[in-house]
ZATORRO-722844 format. One record per residue: residue number from 0; z, y, x of N, C-alpha, C, O in turn. Coordinates in nm, 3 decimals, always signed. Example, Ala and Ser with C-alpha at 12.3 -4.5 7.8 and 13.67 -1.06 7.14 Angstrom:
# residues 2
+-----+---------+---------+---------+---------+---------+---------+---------+---------+---------+---------+---------+---------+
: num :      nz :      ny :      nx :     caz :     cay :     cax :      cz :      cy :      cx :      oz :      oy :      ox :
+-----+---------+---------+---------+---------+---------+---------+---------+---------+---------+---------+---------+---------+
:   0 :  +0.780 :  -0.569 :  +1.319 :  +0.780 :  -0.450 :  +1.230 :  +0.780 :  -0.330 :  +1.320 :  +0.846 :  -0.332 :  +1.424 :
:   1 :  +0.708 :  -0.225 :  +1.285 :  +0.714 :  -0.106 :  +1.367 :  +0.787 :  +0.003 :  +1.290 :  +0.804 :  +0.114 :  +1.341 :
+-----+---------+---------+---------+---------+---------+---------+---------+---------+---------+---------+---------+---------+
# end
This chain:
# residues 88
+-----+---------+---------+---------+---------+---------+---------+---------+---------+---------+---------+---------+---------+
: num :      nz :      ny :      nx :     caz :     cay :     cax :      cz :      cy :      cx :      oz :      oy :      ox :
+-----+---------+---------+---------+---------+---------+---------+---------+---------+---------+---------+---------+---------+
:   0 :  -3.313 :  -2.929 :  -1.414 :  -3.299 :  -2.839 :  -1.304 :  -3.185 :  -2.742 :  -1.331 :  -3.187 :  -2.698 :  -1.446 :
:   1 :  -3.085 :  -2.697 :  -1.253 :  -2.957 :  -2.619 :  -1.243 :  -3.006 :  -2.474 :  -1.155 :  -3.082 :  -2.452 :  -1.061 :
:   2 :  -2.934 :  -2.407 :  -1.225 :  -2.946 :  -2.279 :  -1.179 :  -2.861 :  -2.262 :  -1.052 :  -2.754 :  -2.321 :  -1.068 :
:   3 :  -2.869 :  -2.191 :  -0.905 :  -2.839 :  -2.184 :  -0.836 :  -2.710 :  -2.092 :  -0.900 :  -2.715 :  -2.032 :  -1.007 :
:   4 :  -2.599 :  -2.096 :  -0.813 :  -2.446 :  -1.984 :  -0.856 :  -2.467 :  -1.903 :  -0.733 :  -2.494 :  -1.916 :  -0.614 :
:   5 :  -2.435 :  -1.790 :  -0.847 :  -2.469 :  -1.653 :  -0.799 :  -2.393 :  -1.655 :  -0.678 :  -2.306 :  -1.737 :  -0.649 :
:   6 :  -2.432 :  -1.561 :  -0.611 :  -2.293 :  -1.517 :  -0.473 :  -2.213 :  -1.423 :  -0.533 :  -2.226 :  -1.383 :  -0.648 :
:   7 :  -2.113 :  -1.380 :  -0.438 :  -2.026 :  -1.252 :  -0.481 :  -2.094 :  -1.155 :  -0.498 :  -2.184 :  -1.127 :  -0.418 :
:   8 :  -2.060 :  -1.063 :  -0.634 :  -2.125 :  -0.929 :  -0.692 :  -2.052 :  -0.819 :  -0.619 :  -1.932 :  -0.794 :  -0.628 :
:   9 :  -2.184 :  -0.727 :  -0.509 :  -2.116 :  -0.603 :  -0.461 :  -2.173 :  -0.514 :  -0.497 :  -2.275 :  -0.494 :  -0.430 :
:  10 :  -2.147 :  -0.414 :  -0.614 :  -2.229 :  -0.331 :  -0.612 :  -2.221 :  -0.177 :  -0.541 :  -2.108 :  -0.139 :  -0.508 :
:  11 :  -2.316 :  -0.100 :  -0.520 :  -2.259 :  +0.060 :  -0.438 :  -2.132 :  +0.110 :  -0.524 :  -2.116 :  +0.107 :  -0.646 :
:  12 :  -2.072 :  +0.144 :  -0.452 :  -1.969 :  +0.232 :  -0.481 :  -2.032 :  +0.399 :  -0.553 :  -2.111 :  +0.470 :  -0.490 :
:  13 :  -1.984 :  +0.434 :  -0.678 :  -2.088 :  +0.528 :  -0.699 :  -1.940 :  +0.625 :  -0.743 :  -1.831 :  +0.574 :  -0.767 :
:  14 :  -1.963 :  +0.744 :  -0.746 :  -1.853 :  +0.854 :  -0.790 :  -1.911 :  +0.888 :  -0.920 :  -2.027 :  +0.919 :  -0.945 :
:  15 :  -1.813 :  +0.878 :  -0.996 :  -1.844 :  +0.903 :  -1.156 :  -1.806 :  +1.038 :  -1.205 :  -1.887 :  +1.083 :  -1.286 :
:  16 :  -1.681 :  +1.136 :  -1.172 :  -1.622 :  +1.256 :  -1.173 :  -1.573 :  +1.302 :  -1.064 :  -1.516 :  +1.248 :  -0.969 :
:  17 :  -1.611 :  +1.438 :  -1.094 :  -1.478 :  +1.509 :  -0.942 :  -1.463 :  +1.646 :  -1.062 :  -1.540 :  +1.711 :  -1.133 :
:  18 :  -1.370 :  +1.642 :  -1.045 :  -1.283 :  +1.817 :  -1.121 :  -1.229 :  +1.863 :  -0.967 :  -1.249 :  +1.826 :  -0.851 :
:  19 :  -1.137 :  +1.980 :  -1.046 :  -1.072 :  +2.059 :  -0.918 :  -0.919 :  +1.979 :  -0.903 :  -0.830 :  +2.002 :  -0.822 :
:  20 :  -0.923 :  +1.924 :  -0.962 :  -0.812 :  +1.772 :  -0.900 :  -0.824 :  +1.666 :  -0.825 :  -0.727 :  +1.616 :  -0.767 :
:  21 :  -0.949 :  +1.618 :  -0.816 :  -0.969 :  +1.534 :  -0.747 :  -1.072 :  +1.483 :  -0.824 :  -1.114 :  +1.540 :  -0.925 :
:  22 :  -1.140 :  +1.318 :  -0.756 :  -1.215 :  +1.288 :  -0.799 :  -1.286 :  +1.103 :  -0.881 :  -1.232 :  +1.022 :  -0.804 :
:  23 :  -1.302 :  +1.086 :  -0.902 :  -1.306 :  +0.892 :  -0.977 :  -1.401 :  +0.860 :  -0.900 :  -1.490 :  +0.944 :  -0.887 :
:  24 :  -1.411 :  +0.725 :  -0.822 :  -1.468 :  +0.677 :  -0.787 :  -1.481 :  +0.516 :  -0.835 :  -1.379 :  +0.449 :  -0.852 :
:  25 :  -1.629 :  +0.455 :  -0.856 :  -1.610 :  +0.327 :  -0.956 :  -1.690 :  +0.254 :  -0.797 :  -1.786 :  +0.284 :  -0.726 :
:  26 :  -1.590 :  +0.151 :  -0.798 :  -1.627 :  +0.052 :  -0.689 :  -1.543 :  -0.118 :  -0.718 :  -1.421 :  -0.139 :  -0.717 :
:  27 :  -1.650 :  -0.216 :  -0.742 :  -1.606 :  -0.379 :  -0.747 :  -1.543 :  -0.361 :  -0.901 :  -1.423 :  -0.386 :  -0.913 :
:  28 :  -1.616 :  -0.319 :  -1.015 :  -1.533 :  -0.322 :  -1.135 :  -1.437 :  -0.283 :  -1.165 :  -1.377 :  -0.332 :  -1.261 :
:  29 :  -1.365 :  -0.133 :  -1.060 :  -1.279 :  -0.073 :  -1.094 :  -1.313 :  +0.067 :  -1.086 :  -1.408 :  +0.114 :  -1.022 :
:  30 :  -1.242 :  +0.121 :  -1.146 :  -1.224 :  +0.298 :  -1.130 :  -1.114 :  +0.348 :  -1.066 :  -1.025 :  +0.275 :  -1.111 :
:  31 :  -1.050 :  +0.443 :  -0.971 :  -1.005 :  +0.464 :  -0.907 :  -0.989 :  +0.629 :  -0.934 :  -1.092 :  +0.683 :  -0.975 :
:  32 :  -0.873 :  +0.716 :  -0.918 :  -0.888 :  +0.834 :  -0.913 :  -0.819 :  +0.884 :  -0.807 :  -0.696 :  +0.875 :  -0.803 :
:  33 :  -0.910 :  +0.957 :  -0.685 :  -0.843 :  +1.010 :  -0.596 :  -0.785 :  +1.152 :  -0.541 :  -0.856 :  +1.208 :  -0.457 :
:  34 :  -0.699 :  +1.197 :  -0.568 :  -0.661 :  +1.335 :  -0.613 :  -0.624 :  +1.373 :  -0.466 :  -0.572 :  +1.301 :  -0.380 :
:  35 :  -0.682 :  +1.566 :  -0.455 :  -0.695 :  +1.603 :  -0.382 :  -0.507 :  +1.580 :  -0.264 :  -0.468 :  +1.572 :  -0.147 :
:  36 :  -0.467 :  +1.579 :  -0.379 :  -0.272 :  +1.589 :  -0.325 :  -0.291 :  +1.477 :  -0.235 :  -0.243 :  +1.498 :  -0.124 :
:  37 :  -0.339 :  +1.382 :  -0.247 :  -0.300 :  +1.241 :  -0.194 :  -0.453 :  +1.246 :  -0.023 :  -0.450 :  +1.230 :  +0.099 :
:  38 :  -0.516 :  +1.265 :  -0.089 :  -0.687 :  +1.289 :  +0.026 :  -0.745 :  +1.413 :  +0.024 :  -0.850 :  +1.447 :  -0.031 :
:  39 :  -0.627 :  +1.513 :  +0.123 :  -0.722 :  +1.658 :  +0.149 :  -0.841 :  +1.674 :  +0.182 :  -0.904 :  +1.776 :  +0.152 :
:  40 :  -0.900 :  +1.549 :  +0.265 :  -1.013 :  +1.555 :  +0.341 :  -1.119 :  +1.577 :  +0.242 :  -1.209 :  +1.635 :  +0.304 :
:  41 :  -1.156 :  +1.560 :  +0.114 :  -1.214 :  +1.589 :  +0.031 :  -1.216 :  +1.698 :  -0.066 :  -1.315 :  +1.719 :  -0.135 :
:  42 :  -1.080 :  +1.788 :  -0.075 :  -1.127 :  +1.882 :  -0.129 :  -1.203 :  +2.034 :  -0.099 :  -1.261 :  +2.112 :  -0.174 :
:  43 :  -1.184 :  +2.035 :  -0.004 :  -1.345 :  +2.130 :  +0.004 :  -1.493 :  +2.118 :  +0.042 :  -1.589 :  +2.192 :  +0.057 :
:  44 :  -1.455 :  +1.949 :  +0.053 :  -1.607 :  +1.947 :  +0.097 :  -1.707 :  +1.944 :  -0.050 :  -1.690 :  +1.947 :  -0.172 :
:  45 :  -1.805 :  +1.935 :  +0.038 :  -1.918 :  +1.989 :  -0.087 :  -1.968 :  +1.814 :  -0.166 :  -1.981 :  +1.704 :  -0.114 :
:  46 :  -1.981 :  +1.849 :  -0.273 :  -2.053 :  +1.748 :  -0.369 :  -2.101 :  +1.647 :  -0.302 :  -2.050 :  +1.535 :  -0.290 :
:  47 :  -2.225 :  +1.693 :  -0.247 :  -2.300 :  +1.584 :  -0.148 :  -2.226 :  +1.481 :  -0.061 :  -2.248 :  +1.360 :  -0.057 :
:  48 :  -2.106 :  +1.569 :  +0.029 :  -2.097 :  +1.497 :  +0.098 :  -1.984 :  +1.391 :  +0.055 :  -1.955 :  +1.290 :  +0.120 :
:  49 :  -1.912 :  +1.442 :  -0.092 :  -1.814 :  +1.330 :  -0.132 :  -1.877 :  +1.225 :  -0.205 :  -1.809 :  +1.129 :  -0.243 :
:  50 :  -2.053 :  +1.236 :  -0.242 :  -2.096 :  +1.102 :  -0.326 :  -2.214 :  +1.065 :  -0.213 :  -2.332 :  +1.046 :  -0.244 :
:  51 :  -2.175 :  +1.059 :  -0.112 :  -2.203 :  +1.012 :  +0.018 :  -2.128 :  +0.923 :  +0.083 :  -2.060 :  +0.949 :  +0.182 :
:  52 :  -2.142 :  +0.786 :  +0.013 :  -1.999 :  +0.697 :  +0.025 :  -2.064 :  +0.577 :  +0.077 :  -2.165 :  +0.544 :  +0.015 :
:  53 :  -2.034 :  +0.514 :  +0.163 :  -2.076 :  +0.350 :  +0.213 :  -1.981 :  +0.205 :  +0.191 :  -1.861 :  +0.231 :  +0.204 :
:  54 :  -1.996 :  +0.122 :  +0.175 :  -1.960 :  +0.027 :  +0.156 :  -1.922 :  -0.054 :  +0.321 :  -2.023 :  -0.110 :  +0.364 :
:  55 :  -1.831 :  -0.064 :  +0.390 :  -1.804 :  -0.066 :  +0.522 :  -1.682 :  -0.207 :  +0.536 :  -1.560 :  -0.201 :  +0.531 :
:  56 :  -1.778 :  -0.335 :  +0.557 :  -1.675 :  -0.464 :  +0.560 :  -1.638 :  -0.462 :  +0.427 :  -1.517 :  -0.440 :  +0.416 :
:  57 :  -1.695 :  -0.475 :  +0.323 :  -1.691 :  -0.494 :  +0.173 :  -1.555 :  -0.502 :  +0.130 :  -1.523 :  -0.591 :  +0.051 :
:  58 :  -1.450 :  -0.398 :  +0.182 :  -1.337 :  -0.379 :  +0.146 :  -1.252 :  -0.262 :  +0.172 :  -1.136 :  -0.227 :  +0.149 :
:  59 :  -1.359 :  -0.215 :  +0.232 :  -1.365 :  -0.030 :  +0.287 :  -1.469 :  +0.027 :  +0.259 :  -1.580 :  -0.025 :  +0.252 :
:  60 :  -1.420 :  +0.215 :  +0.228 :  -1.526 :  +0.250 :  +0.193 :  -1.555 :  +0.368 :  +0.340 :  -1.479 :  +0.395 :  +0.433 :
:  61 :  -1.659 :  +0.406 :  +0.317 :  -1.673 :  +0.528 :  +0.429 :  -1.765 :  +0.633 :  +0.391 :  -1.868 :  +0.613 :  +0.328 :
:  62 :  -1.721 :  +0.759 :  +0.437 :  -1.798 :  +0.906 :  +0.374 :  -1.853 :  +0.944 :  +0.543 :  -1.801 :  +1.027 :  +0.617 :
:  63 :  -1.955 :  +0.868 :  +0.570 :  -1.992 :  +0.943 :  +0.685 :  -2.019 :  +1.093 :  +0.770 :  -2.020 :  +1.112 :  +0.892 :
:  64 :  -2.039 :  +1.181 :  +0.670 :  -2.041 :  +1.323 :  +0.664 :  -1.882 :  +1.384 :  +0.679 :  -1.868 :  +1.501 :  +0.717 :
:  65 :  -1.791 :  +1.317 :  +0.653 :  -1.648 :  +1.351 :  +0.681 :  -1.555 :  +1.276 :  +0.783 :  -1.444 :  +1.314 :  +0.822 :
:  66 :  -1.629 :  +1.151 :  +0.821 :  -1.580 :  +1.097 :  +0.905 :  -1.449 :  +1.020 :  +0.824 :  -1.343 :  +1.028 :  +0.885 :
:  67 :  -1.446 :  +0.939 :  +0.684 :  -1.345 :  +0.890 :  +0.606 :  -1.373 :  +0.781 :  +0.622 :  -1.488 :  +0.740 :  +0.635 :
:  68 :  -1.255 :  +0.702 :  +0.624 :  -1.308 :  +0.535 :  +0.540 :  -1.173 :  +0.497 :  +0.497 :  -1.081 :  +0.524 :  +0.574 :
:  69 :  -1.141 :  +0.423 :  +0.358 :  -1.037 :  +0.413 :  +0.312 :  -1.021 :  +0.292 :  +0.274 :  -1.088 :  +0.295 :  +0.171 :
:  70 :  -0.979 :  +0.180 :  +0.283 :  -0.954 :  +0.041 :  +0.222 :  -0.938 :  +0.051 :  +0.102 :  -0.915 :  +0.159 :  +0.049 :
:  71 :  -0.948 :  -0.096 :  +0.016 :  -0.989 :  -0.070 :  -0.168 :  -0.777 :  -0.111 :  -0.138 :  -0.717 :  -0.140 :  -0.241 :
:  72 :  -0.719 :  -0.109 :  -0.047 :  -0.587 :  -0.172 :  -0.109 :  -0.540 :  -0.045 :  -0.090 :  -0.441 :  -0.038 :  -0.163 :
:  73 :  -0.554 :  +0.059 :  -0.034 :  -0.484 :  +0.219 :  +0.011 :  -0.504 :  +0.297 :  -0.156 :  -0.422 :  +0.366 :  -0.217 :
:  74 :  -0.634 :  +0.257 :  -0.196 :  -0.671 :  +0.270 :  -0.316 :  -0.594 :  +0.246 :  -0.443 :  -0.573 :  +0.317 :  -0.541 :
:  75 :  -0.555 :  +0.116 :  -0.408 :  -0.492 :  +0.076 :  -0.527 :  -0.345 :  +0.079 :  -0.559 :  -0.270 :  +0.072 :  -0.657 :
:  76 :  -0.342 :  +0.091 :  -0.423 :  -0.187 :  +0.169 :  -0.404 :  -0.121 :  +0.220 :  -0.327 :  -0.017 :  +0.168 :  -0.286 :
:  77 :  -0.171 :  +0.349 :  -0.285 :  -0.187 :  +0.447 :  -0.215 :  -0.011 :  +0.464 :  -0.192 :  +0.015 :  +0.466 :  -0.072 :
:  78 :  +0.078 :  +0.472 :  -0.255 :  +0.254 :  +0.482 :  -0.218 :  +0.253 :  +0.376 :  -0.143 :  +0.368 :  +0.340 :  -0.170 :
:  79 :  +0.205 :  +0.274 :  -0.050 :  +0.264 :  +0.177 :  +0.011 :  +0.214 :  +0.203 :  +0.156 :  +0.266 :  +0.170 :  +0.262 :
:  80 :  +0.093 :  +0.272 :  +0.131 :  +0.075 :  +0.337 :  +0.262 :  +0.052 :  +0.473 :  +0.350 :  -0.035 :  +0.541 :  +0.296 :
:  81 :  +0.096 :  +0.527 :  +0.453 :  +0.124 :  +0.610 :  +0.454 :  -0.016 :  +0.714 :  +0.561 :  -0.045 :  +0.704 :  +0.681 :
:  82 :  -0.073 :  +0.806 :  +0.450 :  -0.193 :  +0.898 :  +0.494 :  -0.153 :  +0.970 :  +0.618 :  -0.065 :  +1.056 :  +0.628 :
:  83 :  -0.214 :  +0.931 :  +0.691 :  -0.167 :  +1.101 :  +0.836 :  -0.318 :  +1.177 :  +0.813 :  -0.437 :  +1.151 :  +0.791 :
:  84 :  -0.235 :  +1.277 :  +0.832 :  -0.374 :  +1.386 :  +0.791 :  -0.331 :  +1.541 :  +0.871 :  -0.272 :  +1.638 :  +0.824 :
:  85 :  -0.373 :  +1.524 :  +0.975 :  -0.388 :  +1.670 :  +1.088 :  -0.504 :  +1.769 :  +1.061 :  -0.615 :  +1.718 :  +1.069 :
:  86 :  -0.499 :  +1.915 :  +1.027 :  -0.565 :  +2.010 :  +1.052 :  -0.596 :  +2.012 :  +1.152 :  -0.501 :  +2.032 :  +1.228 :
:  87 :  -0.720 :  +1.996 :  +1.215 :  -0.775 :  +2.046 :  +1.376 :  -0.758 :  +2.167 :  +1.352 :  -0.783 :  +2.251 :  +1.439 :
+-----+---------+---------+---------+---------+---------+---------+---------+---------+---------+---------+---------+---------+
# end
């Protein structure tokens, strides 16, 4: 008898650090650091609502409490694409 093969491994996206620079987020076997310079939308919000993160089409993430969602490729290389970010 053969063991069935696994499916693809997704696990939650979980936030590992935040300093007053920004913060690491570990998602699909990577770590990621997202600094406030690059994603304002996160630095004043509160704790809660930045490890308040969803997994959205298993290649985006989303902070529902901020209204974010960021692709794992903006992530990985954030100079290729370009953030718009308006103060209401």
């Amino acid at each position: 008898m053969k063991s069935l093969k696994h499916g693809k491994s997704i696990s939650d996206p979980e936030i590992t650090n935040i300093s007053e620079h920004g913060f690491w987020l570990f998602f699909q076997g990577r770590e990621y650091f997202l600094p406030y310079e690059l994603y304002p939308w996160f630095k004043n919000a509160p704790v809660r609502q930045i490890t308040n993160v969803k997994i959205y089409q298993q290649s985006h993430l989303y902070w529902p409490d901020l209204d974010v969602d960021l692709s794992v490729k903006i992530l990985s290389r954030p100079s290729r694409y370009k953030l718009v970010w308006r103060a209401d």
